[in-house]
KEKE-3310 file (N, C-alpha, C; in steps of 0.2 Angstrom, whole numbers, plus 5000, padded with zeros to 4 digits):
npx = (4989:4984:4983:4976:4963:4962:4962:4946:4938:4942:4949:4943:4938:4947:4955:4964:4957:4949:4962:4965:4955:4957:4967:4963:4965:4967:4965:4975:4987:4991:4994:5004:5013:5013:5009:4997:4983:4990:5002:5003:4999:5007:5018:5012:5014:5027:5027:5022:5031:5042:5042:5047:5059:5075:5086:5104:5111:5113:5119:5118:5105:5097:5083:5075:5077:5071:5059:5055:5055:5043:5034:5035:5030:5017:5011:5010:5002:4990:4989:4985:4976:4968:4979:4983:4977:4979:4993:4993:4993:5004:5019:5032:5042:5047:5061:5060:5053:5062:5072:5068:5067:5080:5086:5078:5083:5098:5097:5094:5101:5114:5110:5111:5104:5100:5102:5090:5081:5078:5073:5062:5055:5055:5046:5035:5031:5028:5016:5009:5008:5000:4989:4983:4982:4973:4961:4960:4955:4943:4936:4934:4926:4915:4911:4911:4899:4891:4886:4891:4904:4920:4924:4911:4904:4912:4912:4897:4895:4905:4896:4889:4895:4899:4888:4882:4892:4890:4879:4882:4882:4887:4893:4897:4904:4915:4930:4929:4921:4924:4936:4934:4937:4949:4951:4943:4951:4962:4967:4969:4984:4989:4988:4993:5006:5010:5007:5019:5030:5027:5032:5045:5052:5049:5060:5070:5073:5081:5094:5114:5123:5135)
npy = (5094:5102:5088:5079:5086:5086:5073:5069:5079:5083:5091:5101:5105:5110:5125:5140:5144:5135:5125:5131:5131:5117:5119:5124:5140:5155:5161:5171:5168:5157:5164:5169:5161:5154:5158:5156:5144:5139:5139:5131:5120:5117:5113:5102:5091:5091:5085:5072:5068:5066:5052:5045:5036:5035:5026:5024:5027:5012:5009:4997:4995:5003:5006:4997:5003:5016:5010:5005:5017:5026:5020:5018:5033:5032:5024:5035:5043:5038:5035:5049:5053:5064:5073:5069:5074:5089:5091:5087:5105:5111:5114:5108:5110:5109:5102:5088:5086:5089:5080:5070:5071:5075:5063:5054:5061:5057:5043:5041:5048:5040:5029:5031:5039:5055:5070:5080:5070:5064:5076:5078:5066:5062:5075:5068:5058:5059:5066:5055:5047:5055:5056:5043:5041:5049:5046:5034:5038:5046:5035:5028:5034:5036:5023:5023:5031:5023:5014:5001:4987:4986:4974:4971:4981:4983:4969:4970:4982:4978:4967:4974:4982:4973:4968:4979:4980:4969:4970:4977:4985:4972:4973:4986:4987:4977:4971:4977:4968:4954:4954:4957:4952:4955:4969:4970:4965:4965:4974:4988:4990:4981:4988:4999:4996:4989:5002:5010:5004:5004:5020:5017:5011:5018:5032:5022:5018:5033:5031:5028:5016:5017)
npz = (5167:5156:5146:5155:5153:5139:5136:5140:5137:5124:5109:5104:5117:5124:5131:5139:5148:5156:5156:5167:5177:5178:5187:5196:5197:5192:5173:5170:5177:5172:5158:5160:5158:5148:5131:5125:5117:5104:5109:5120:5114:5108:5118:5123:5111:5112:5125:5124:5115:5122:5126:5115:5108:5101:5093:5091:5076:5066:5052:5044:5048:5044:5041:5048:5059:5057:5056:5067:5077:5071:5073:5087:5087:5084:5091:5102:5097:5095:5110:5113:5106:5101:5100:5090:5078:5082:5079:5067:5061:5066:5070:5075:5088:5100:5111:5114:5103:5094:5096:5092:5079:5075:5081:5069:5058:5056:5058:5045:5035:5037:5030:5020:5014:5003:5009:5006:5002:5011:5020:5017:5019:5031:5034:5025:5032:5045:5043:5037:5050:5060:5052:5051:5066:5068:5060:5066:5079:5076:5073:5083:5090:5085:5088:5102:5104:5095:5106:5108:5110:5104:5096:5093:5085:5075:5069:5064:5059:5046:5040:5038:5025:5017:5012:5007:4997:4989:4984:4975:4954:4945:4933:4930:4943:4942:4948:4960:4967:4965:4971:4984:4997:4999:4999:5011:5020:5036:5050:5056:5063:5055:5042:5046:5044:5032:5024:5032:5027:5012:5010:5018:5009:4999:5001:5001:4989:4985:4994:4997:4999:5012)
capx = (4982:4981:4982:4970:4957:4961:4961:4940:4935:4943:4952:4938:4935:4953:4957:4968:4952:4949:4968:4967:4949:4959:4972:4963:4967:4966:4969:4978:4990:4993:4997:5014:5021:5010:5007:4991:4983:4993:5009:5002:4996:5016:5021:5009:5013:5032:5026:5020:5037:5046:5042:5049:5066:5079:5093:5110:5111:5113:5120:5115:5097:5091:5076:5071:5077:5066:5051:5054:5053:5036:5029:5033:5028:5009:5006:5009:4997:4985:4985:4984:4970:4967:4984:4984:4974:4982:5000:4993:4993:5008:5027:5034:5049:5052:5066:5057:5052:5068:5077:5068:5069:5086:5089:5078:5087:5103:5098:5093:5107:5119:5109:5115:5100:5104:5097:5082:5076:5078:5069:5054:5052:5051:5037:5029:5031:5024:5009:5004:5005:4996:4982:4981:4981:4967:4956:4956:4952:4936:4935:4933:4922:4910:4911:4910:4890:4885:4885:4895:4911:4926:4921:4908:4905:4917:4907:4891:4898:4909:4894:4885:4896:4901:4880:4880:4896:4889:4872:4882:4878:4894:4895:4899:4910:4917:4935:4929:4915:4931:4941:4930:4941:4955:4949:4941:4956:4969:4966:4972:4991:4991:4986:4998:5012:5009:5011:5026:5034:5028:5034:5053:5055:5051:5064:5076:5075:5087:5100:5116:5126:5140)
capy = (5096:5101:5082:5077:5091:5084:5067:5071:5084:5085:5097:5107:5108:5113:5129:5141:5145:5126:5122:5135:5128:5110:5117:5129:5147:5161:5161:5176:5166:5155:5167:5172:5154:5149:5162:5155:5138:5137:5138:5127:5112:5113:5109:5095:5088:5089:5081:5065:5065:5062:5046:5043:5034:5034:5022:5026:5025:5009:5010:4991:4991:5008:5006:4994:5009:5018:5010:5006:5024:5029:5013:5024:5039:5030:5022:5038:5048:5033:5037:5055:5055:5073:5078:5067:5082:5096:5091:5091:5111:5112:5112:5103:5115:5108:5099:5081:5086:5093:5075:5063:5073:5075:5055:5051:5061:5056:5037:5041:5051:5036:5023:5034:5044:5062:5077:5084:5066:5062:5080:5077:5059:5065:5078:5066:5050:5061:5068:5049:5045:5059:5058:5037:5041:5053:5041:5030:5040:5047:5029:5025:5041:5030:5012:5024:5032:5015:5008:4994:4985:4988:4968:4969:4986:4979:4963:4972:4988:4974:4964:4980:4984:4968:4967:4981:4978:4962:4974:4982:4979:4967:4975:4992:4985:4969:4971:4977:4961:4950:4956:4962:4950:4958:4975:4973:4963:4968:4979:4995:4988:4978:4992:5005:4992:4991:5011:5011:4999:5009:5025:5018:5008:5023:5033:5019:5021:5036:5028:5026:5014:5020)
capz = (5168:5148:5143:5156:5149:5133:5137:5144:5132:5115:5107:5105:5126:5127:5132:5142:5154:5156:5161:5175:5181:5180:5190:5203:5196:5186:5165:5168:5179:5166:5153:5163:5157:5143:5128:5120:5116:5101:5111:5126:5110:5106:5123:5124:5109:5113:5129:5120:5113:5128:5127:5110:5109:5096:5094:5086:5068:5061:5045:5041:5049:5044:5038:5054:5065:5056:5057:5075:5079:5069:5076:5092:5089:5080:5099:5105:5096:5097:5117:5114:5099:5101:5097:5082:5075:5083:5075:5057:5061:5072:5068:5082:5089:5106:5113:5112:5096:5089:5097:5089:5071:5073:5079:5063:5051:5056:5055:5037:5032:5039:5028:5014:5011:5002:5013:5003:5002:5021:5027:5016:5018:5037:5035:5024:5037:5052:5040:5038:5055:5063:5049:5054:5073:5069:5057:5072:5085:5073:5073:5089:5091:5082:5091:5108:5100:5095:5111:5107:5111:5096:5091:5091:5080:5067:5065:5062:5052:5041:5038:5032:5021:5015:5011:5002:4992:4983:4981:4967:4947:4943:4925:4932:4946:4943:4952:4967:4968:4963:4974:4991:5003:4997:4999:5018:5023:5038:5053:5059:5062:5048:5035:5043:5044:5022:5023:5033:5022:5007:5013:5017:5001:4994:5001:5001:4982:4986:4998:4991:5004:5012)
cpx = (4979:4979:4976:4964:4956:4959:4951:4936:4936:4947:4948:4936:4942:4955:4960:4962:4951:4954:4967:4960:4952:4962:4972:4964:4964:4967:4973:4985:4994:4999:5007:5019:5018:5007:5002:4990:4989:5000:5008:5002:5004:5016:5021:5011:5022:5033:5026:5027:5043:5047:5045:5056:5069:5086:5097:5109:5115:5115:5117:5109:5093:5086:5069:5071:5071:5057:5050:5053:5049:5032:5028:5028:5019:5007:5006:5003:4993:4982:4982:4980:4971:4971:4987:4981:4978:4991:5000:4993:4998:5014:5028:5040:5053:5057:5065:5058:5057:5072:5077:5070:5076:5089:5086:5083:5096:5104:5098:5100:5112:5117:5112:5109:5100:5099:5091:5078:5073:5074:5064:5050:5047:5045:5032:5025:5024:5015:5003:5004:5002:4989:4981:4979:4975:4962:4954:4952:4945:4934:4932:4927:4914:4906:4908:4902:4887:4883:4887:4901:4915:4922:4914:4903:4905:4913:4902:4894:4903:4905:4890:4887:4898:4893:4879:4886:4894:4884:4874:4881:4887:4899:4898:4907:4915:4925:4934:4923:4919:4935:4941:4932:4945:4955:4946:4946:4961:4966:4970:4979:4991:4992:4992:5005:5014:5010:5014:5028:5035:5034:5044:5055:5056:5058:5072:5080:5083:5092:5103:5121:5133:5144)
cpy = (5097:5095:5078:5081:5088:5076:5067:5074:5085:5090:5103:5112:5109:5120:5134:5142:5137:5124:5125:5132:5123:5113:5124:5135:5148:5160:5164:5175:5161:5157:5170:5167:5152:5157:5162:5144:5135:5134:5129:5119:5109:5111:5103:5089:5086:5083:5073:5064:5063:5055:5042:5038:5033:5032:5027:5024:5019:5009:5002:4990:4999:5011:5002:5000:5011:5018:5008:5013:5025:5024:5017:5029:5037:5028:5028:5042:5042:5035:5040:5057:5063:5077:5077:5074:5087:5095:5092:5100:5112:5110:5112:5106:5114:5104:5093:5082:5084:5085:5070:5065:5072:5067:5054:5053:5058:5048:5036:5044:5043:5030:5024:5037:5054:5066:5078:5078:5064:5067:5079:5069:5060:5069:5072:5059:5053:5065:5060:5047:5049:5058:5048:5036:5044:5049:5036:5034:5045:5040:5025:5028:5035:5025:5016:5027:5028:5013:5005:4993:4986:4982:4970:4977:4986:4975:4967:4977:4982:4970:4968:4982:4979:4966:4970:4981:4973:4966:4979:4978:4976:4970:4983:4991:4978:4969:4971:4970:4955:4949:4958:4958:4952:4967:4976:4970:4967:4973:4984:4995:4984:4986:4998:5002:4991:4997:5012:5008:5003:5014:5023:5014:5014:5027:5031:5018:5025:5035:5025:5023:5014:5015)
cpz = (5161:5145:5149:5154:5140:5132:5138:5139:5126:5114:5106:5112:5129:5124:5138:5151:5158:5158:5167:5177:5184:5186:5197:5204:5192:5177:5164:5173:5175:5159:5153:5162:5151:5136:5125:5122:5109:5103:5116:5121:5108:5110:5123:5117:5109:5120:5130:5118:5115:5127:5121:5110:5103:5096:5089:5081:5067:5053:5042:5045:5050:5045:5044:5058:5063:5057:5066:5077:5076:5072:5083:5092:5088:5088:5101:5106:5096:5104:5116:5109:5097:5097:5092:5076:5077:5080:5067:5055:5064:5069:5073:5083:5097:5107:5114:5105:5092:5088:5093:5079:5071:5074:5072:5057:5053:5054:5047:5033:5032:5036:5020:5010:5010:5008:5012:5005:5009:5023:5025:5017:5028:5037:5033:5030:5042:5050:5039:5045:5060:5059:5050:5060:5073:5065:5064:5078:5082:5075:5079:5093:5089:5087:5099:5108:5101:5100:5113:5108:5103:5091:5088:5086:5073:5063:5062:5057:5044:5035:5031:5025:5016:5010:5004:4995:4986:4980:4974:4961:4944:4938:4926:4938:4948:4946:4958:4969:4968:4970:4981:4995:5003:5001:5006:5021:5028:5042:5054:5058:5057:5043:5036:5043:5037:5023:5023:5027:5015:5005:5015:5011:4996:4994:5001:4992:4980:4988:4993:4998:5004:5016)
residu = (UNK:UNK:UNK:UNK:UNK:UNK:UNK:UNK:UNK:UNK:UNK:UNK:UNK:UNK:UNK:UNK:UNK:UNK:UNK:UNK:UNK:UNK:UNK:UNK:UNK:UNK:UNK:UNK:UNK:UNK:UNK:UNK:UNK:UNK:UNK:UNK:UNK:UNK:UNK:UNK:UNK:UNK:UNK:UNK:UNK:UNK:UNK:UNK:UNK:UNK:UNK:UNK:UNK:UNK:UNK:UNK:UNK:UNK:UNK:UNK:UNK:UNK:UNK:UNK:UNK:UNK:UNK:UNK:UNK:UNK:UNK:UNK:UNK:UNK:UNK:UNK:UNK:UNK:UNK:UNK:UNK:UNK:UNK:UNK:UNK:UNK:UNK:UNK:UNK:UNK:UNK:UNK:UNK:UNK:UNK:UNK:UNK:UNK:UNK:UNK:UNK:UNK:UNK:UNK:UNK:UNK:UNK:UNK:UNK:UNK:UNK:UNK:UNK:UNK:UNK:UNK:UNK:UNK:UNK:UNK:UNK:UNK:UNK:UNK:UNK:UNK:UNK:UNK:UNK:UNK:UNK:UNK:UNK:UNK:UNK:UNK:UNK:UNK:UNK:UNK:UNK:UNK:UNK:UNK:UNK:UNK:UNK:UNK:UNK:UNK:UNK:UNK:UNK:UNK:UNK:UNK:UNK:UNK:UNK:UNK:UNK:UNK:UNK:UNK:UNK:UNK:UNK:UNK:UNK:UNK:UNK:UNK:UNK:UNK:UNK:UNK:UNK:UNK:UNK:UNK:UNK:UNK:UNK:UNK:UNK:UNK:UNK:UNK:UNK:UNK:UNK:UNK:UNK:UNK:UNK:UNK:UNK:UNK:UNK:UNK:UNK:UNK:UNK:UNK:UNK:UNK:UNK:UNK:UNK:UNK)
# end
């Protein structure tokens, strides 16, 4: 009931009074299982995580394990827009949650990545891909105002700004003028597919193979 209210309404039109309308009752029927919105945003976002799946650690394919699981979790919060925002405030304590952290750090540990490096590479991974799910789903916020279909959005927003990029004085900006196929190039998946990659070369930096 809370993900279809959130799904409808936003995160801003979710709350504890709001689930119990969805679901026919009281808010004070609610509270007897649910301690707050704070509490109810974990559940849901441990909810989402059900769906997650994480293979056994590979020691020789790591780093693919890896991105196959963030590649997961990015579709998920894409569905769930909403909750892409509400996990940048939220430490993730449920038993999805806990599962899929503890598969990935175990694939990392197993590719021979030391501890420290492996728990912060995680915060940092899930901090990029909740703040990418959330640009898009601004995004989309967008394209659904306009009026317009996604294409045809893009086209017109692409041309605009492709219009006014050339409208700059050369002498001030001459790389990005050079370079402004480069610079609008690659969609959505493309852009976070370059991230990820980033993001585990960095930490593969630290692995020491075992």
């Amino acid at each position: 009931a809370a993900l279809a209210v959130l799904g409808r309404e936003g995160l801003g039109g979710l709350s504890m009074r709001r689930v119990a309308q969805e679901l026919g009752t009281g808010p004070a029927s609610l509270y007897a299982h649910v301690s707050g919105k704070e509490e109810l945003l974990e559940l849901l976002l441990d909810r989402v995580s059900a769906a997650i799946t994480v293979p056994e650690p590979d020691p020789q394919r790591w780093t693919d394990q890896i991105k196959e699981v963030a590649w997961q979790a990015y579709r998920a919060y894409a569905t769930h827009t909403n909750l892409a925002l509400a996990s940048l405030a939220t430490i993730p304590t449920g038993p999805n949650a806990l599962r899929v952290t503890e598969g990935m750090l175990a694939i990392l540990l197993a590719g021979g990545v030391p501890p420290q490096p492996a728990a912060w590479f995680l915060d940092r991974l899930f901090l990029y891909i909740a703040g990418d799910a959330y640009e898009g789903a601004l995004f989309g916020e967008k394209v659904r105002a306009s009026g317009k279909d996604l294409d045809g959005y893009w086209t017109g927003m692409r041309g605009q700004l492709r219009e006014y990029y050339l409208s700059l004085p050369a002498e001030r900006f001459p790389h990005t003028l050079v370079h402004l196929d480069e610079l609008m190039a690659g969609g959505g998946d493309e852009r976070f597919a370059f991230g990820l990659d980033l993001l585990v070369q960095g930490v593969a930096r630290y692995a020491t193979p075992r």
